[in-house]
N, C-alpha and C positions, 0 to 999 in steps of 0.2 A: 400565496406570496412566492413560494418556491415550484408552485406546478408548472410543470410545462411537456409538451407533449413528445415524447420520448421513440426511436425506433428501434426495430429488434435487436439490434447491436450496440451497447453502451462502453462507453471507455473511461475505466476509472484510475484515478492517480493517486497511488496510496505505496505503503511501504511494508514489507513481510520481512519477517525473521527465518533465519536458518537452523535448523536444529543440529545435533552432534553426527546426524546422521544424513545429513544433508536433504533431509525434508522440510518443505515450504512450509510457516505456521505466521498462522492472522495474528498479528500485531491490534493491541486493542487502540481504539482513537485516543484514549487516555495517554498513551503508550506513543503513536507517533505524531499527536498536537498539540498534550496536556489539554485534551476537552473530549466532549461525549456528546459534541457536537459534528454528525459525519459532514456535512455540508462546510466546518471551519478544517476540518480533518484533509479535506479533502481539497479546497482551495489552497491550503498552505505548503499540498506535496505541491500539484500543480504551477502553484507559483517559484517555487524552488526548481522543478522541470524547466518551466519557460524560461527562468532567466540565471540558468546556467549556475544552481548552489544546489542542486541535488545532491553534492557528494558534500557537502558542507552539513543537511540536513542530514544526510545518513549518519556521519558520526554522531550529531546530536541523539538523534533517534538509539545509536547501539547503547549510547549511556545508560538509555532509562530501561532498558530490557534484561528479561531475569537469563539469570545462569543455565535455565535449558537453552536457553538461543545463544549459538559463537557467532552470526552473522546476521544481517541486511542486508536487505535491496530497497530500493527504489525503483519504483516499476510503474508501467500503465499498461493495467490488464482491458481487455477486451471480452465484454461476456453476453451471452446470449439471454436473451430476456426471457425467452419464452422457456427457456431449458429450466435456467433459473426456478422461476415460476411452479414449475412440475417439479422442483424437489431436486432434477438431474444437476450432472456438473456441468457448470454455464462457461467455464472459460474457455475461448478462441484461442488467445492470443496472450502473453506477457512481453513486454518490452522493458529489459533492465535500465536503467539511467546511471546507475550510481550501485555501487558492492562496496562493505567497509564492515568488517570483525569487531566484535566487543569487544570494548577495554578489561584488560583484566586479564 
């Protein structure tokens, strides 16, 4: 239902948190769709991308994140499949859409 045939470059839209130290940290799906679902995780940054609520979803999103993270993004990472694959780090590319600080 979901396959389909993929190339060595994939671009995903998802949201990461910022740590005190200003290192990237993965956001769990729970965290930026309230689901454990990647496919509803991941159309929901997407659609906040395309129609222009990105920064509306990053505050949502900084609520629900714990006290090691001061910050979000909203991003669409670009990553290597095959790198991926082999264990290495896959990411090309990040594209910011949206920056917003926890509350708090």
């Amino acid at each position: 239902m979901y396959a389909t045939a993929r190339g060595d470059v994939v671009v995903l839209s998802t949201a990461v948190g910022i740590d005190h130290r200003s290192a990237t940290r993965r956001l769990s799906m729970r965290t930026i769709a309230r689901s454990d679902d990647p496919l509803v995780a991941e159309s929901l940054v997407r659609t906040a991308i395309d129609d222009g609520g990105a920064d509306a979803l990053c505050h949502e999103i900084a609520r629900r994140v714990d006290d090691e993270i001061v910050g979000v993004q909203v991003v669409e990472e670009r990553h290597d499949l095959d790198r991926f694959a082999a264990g290495d780090r896959s990411l090309i590319r990040r594209r910011v859409h949206a920056t917003c600080e926890r509350p708090g």
